[in-house]
Jmol script that loads the backbone (N, CA, C; Angstrom):
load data "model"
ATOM      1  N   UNK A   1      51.360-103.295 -29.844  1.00  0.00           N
ATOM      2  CA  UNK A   1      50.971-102.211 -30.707  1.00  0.00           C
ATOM      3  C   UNK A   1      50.203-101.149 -29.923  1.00  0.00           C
ATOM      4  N   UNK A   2      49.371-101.594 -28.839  1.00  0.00           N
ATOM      5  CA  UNK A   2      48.339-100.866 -28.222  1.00  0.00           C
ATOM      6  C   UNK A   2      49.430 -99.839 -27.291  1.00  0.00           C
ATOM      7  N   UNK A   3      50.724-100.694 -26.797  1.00  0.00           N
ATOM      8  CA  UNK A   3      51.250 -99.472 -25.622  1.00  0.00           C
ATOM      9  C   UNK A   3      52.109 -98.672 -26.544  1.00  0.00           C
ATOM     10  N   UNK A   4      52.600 -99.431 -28.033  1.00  0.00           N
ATOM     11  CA  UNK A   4      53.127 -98.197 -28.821  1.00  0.00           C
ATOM     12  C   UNK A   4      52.293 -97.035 -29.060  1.00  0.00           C
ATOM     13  N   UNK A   5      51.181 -97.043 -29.765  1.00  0.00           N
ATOM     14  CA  UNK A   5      49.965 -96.125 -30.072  1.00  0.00           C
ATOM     15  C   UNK A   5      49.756 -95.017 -28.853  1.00  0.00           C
ATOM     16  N   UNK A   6      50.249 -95.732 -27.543  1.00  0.00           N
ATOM     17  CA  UNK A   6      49.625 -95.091 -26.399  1.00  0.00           C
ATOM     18  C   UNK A   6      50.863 -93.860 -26.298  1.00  0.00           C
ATOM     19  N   UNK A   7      52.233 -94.353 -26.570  1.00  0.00           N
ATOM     20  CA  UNK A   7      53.158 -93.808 -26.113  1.00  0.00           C
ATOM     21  C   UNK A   7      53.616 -92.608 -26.958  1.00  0.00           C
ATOM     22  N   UNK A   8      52.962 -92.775 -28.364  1.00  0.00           N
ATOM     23  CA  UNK A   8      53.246 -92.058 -29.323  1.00  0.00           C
ATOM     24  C   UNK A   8      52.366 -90.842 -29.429  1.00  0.00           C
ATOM     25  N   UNK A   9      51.182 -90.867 -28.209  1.00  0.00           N
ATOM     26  CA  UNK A   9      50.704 -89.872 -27.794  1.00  0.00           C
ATOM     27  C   UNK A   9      51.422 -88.438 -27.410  1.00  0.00           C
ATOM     28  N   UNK A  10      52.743 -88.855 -26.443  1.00  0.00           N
ATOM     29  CA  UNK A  10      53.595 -87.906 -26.071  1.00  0.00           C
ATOM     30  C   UNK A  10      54.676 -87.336 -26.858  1.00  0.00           C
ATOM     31  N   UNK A  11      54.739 -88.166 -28.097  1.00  0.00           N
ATOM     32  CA  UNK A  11      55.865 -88.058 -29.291  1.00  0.00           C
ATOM     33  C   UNK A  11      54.823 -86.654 -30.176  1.00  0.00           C
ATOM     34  N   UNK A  12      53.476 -86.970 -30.222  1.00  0.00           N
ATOM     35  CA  UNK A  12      52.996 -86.548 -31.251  1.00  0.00           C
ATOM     36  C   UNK A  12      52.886 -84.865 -30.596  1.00  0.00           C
ATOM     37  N   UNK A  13      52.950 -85.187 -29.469  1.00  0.00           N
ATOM     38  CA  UNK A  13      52.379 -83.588 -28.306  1.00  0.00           C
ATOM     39  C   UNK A  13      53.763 -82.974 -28.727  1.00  0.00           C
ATOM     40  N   UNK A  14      54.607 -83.607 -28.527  1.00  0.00           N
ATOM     41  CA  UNK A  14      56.389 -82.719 -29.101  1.00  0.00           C
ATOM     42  C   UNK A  14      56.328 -82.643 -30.066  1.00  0.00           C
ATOM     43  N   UNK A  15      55.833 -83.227 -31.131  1.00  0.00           N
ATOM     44  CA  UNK A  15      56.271 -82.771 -32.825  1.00  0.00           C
ATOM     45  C   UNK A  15      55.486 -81.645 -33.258  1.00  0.00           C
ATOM     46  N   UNK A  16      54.072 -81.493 -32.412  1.00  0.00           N
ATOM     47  CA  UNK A  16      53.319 -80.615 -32.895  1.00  0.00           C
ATOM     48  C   UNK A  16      54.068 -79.227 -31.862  1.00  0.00           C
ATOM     49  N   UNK A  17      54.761 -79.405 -30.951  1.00  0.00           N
ATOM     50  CA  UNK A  17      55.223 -78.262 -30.288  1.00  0.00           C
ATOM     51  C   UNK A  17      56.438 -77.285 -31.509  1.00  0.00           C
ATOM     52  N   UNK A  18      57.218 -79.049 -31.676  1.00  0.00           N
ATOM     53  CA  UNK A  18      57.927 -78.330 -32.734  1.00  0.00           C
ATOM     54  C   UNK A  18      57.544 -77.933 -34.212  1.00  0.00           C
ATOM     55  N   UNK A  19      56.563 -77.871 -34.244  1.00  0.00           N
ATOM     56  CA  UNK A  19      56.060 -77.879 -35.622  1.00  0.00           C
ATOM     57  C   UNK A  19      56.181 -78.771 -36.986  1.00  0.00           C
ATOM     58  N   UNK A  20      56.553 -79.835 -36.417  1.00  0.00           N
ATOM     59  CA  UNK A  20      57.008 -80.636 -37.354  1.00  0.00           C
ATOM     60  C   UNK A  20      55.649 -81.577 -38.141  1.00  0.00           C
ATOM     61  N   UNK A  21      56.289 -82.172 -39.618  1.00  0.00           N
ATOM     62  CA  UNK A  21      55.127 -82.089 -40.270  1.00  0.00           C
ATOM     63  C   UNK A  21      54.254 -83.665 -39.947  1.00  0.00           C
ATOM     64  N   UNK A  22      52.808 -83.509 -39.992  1.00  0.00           N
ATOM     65  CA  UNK A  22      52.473 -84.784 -39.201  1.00  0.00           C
ATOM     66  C   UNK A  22      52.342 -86.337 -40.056  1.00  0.00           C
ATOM     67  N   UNK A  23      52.537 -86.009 -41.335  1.00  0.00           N
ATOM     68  CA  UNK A  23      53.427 -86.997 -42.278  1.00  0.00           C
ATOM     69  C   UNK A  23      54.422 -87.340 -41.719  1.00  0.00           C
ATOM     70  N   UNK A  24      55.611 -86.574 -41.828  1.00  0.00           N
ATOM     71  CA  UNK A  24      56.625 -87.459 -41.841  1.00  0.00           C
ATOM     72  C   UNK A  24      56.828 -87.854 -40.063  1.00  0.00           C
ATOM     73  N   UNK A  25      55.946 -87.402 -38.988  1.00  0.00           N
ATOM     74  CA  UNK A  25      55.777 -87.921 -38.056  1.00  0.00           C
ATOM     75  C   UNK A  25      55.536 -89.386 -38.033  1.00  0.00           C
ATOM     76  N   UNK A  26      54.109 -89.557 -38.744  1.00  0.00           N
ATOM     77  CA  UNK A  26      53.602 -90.876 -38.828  1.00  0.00           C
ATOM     78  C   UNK A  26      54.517 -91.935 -39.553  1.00  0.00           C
ATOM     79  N   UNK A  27      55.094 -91.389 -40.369  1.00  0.00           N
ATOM     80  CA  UNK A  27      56.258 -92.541 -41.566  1.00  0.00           C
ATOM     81  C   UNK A  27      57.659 -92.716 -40.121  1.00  0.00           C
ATOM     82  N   UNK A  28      57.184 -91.906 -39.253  1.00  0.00           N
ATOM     83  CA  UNK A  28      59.111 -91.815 -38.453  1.00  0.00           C
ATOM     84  C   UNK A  28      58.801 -92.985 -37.414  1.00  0.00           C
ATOM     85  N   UNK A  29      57.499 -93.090 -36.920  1.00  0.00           N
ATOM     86  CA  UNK A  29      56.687 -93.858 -35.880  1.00  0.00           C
ATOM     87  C   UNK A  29      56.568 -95.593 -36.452  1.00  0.00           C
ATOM     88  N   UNK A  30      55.854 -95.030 -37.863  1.00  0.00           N
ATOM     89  CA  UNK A  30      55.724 -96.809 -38.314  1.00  0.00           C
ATOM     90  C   UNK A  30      56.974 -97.471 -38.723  1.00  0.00           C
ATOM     91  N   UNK A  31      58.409 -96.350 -39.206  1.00  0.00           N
ATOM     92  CA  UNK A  31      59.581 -97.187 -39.428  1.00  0.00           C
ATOM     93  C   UNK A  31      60.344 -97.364 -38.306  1.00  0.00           C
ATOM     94  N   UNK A  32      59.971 -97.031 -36.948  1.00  0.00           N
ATOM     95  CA  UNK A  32      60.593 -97.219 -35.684  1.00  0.00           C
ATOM     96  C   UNK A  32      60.026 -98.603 -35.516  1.00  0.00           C
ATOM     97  N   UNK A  33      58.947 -98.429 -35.313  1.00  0.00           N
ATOM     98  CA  UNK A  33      57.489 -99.575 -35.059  1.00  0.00           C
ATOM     99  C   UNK A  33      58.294-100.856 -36.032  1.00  0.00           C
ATOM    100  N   UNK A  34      58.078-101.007 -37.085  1.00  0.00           N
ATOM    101  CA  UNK A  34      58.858-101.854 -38.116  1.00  0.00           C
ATOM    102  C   UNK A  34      60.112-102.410 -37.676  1.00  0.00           C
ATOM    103  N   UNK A  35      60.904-101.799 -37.661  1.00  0.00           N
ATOM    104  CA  UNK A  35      61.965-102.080 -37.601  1.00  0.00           C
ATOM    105  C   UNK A  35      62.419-102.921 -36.254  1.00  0.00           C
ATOM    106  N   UNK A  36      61.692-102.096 -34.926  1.00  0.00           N
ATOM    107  CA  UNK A  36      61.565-102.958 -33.763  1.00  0.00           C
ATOM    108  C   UNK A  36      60.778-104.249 -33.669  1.00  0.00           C
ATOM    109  N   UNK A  37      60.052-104.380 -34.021  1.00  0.00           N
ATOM    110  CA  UNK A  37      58.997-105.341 -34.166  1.00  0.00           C
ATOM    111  C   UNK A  37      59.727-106.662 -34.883  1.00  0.00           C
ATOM    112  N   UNK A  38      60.391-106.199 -36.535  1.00  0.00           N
ATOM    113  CA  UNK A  38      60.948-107.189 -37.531  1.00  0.00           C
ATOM    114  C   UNK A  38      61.747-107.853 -36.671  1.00  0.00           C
ATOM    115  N   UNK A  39      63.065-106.564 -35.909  1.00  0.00           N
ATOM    116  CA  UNK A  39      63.720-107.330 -34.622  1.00  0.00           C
ATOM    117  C   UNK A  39      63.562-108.806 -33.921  1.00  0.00           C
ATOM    118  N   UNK A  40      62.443-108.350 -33.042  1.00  0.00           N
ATOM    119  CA  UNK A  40      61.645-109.086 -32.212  1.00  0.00           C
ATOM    120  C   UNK A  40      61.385-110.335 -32.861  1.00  0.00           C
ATOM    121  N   UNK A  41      60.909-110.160 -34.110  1.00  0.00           N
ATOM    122  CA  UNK A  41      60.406-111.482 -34.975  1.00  0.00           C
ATOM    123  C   UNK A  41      61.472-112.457 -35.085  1.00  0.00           C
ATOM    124  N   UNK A  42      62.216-111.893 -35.891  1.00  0.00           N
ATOM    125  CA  UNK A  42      63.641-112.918 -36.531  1.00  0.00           C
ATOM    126  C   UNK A  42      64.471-113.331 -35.199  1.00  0.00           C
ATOM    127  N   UNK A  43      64.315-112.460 -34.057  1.00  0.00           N
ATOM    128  CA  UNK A  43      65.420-113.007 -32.848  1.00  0.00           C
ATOM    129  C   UNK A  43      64.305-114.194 -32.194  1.00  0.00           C
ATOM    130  N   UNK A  44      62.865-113.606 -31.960  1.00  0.00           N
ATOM    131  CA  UNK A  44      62.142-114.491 -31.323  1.00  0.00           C
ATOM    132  C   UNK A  44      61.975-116.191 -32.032  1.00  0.00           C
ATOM    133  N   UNK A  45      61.962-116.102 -33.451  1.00  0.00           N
ATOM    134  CA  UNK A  45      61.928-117.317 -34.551  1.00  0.00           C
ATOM    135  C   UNK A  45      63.142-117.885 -34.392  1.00  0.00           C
ATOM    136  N   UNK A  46      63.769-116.912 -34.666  1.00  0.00           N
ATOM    137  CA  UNK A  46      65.516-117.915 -33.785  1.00  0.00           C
ATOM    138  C   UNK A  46      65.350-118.706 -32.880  1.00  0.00           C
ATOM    139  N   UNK A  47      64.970-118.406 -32.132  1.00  0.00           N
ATOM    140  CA  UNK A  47      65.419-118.937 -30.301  1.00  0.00           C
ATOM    141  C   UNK A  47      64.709-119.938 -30.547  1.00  0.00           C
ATOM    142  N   UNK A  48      62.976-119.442 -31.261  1.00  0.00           N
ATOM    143  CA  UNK A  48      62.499-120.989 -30.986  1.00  0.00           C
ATOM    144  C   UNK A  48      62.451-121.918 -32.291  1.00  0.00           C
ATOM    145  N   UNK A  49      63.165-121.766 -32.629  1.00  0.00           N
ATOM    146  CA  UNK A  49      64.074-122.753 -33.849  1.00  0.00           C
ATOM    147  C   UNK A  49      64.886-123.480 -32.943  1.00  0.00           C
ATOM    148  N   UNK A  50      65.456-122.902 -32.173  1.00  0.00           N
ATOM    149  CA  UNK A  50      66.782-123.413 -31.692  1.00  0.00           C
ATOM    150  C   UNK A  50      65.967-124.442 -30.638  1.00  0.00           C
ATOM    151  N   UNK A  51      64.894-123.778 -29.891  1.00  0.00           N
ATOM    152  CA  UNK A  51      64.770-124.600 -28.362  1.00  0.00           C
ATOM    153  C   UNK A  51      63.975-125.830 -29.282  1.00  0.00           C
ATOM    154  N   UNK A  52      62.614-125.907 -30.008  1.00  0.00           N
ATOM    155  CA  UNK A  52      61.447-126.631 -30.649  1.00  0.00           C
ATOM    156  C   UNK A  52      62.208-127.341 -32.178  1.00  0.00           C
ATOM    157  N   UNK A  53      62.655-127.962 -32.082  1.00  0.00           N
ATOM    158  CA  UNK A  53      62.682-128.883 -33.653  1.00  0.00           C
ATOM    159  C   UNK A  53      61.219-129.394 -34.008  1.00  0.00           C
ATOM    160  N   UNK A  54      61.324-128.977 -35.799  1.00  0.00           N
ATOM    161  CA  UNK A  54      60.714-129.342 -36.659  1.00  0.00           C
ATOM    162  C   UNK A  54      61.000-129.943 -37.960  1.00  0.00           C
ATOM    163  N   UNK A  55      59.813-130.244 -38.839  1.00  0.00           N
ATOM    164  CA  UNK A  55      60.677-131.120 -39.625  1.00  0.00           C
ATOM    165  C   UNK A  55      60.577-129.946 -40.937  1.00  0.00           C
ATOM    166  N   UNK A  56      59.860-128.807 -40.850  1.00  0.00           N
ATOM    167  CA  UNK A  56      59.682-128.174 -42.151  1.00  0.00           C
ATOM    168  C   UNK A  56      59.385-126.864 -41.007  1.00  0.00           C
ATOM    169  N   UNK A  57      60.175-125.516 -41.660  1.00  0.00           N
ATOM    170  CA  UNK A  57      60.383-124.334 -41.174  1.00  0.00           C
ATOM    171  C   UNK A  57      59.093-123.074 -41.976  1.00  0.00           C
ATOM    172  N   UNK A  58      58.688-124.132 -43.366  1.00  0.00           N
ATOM    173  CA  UNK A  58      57.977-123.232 -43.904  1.00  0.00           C
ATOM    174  C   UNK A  58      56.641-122.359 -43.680  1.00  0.00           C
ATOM    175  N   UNK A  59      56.169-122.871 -42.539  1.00  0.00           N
ATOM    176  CA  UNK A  59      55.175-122.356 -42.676  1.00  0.00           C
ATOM    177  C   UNK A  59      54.880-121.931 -41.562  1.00  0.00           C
ATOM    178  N   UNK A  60      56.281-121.959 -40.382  1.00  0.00           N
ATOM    179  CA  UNK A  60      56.351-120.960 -39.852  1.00  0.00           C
ATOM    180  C   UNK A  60      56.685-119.741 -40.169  1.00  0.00           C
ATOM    181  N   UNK A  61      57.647-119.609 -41.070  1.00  0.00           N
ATOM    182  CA  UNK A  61      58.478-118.562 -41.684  1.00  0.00           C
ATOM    183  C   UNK A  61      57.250-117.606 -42.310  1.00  0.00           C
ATOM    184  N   UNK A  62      56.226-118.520 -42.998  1.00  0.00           N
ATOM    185  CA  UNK A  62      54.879-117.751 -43.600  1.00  0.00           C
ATOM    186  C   UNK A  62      54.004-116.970 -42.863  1.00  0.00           C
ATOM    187  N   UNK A  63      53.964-117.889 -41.644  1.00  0.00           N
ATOM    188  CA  UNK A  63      52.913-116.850 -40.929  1.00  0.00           C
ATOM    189  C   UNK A  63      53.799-115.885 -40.086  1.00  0.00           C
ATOM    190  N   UNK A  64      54.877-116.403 -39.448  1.00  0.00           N
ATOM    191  CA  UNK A  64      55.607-114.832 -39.148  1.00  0.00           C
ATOM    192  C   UNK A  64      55.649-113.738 -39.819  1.00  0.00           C
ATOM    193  N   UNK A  65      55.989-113.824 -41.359  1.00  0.00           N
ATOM    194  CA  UNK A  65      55.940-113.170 -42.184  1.00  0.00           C
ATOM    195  C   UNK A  65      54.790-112.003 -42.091  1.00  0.00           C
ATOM    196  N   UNK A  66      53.337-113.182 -42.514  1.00  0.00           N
ATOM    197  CA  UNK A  66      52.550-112.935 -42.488  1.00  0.00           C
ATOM    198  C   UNK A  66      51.583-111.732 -41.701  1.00  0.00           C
ATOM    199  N   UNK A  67      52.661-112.134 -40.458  1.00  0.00           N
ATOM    200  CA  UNK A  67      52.072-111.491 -38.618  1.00  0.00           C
ATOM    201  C   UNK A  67      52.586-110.280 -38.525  1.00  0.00           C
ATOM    202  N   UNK A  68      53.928-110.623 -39.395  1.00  0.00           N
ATOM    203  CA  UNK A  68      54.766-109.184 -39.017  1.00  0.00           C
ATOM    204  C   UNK A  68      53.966-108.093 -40.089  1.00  0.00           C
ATOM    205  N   UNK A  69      53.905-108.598 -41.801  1.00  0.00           N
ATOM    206  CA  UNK A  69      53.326-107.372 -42.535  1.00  0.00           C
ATOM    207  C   UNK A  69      51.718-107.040 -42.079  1.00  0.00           C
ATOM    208  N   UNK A  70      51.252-107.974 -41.835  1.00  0.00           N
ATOM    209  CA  UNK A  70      49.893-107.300 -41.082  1.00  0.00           C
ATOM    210  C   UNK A  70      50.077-106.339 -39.835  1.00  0.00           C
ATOM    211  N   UNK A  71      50.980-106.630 -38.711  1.00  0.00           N
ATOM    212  CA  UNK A  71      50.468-105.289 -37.861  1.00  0.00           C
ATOM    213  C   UNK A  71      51.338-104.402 -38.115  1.00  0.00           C
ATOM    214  N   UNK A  72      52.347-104.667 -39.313  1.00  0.00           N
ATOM    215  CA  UNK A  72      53.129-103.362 -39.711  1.00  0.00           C
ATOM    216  C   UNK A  72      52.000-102.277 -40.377  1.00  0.00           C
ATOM    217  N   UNK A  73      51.501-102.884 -41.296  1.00  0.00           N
ATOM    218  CA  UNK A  73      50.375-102.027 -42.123  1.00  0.00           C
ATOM    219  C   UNK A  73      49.394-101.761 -41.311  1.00  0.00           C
ATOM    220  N   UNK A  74      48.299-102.313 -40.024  1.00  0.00           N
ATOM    221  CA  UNK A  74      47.500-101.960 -39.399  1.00  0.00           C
ATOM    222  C   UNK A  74      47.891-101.076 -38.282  1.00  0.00           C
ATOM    223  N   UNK A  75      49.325-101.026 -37.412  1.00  0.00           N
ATOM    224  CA  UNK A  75      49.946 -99.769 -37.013  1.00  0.00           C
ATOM    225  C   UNK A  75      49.936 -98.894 -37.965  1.00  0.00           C
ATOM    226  N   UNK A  76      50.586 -98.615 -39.043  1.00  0.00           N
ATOM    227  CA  UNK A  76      50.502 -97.495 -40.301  1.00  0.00           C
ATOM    228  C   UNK A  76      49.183 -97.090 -40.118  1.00  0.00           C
ATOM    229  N   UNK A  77      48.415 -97.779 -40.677  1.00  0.00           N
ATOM    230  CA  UNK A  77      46.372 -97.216 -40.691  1.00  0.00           C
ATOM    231  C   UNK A  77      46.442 -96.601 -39.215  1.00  0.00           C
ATOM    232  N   UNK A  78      46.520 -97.202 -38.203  1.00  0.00           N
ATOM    233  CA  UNK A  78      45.957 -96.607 -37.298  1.00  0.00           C
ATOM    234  C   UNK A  78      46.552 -95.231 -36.672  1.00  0.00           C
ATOM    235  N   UNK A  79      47.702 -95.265 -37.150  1.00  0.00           N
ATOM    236  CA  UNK A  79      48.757 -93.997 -36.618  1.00  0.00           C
ATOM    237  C   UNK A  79      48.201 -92.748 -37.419  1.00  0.00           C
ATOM    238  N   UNK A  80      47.760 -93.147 -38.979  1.00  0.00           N
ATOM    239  CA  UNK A  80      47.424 -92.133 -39.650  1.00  0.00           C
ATOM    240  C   UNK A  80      45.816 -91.165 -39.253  1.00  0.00           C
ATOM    241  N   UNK A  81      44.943 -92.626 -38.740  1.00  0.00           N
ATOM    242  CA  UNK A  81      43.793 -92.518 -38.613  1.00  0.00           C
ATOM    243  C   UNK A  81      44.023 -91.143 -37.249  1.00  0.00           C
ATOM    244  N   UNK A  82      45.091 -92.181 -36.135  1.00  0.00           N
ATOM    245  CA  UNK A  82      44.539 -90.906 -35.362  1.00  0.00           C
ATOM    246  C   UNK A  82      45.317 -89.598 -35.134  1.00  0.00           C
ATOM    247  N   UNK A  83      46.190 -89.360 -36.249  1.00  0.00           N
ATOM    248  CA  UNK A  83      46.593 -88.100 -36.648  1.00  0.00           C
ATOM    249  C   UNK A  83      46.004 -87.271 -37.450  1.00  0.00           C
ATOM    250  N   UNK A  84      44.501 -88.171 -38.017  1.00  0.00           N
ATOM    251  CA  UNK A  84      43.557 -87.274 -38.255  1.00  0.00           C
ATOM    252  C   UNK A  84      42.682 -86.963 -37.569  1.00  0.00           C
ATOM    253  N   UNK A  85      42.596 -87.427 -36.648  1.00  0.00           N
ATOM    254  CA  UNK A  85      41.252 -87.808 -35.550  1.00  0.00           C
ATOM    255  C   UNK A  85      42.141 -86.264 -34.976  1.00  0.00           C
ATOM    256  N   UNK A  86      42.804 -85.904 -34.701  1.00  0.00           N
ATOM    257  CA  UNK A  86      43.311 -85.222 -33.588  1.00  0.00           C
ATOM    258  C   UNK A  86      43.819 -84.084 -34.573  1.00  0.00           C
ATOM    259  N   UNK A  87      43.506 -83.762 -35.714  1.00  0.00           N
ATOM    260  CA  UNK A  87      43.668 -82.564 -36.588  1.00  0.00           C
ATOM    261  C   UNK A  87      42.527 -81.486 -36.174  1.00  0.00           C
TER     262      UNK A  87
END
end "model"
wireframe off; spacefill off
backbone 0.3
color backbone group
């Protein structure tokens, strides 16, 4: 999350060149962010499904879950925070 935040520094320097609005900046960042991340989750839970047997999947499935909507929403906060910080 920390080298996304970092990188989106140079995204945010172009949108404001183009004038674009810093809403739908932040919504374009966290559904990139999301979407890569969810990726990562379900391929990474795969693999180690496949390599680690268990006898109950549930409560891995929970806290992935869990892992993924938390730094989806705490990227969101923080993207917004510092697109105000920098208004």
């Amino acid at each position: 999350m920390a080298v996304w935040l970092i990188s989106s520094r140079r995204r945010y320097n172009e949108a404001v060149f183009l004038q674009a609005n810093p809403a739908k900046f932040a919504f374009e960042e966290w559904r990139t962010y999301s979407i890569w991340v969810g990726l990562g989750t379900i391929i990474g839970g795969m693999a180690g499904m496949f390599i680690f047997q268990m006898t109950t999947y549930t409560y891995l499935l929970l806290t992935m879950g869990s892992i993924y909507l938390g730094s989806s929403l705490l990227f969101y906060l923080l993207i917004n925070l510092r697109l105000k910080k920098s208004e």
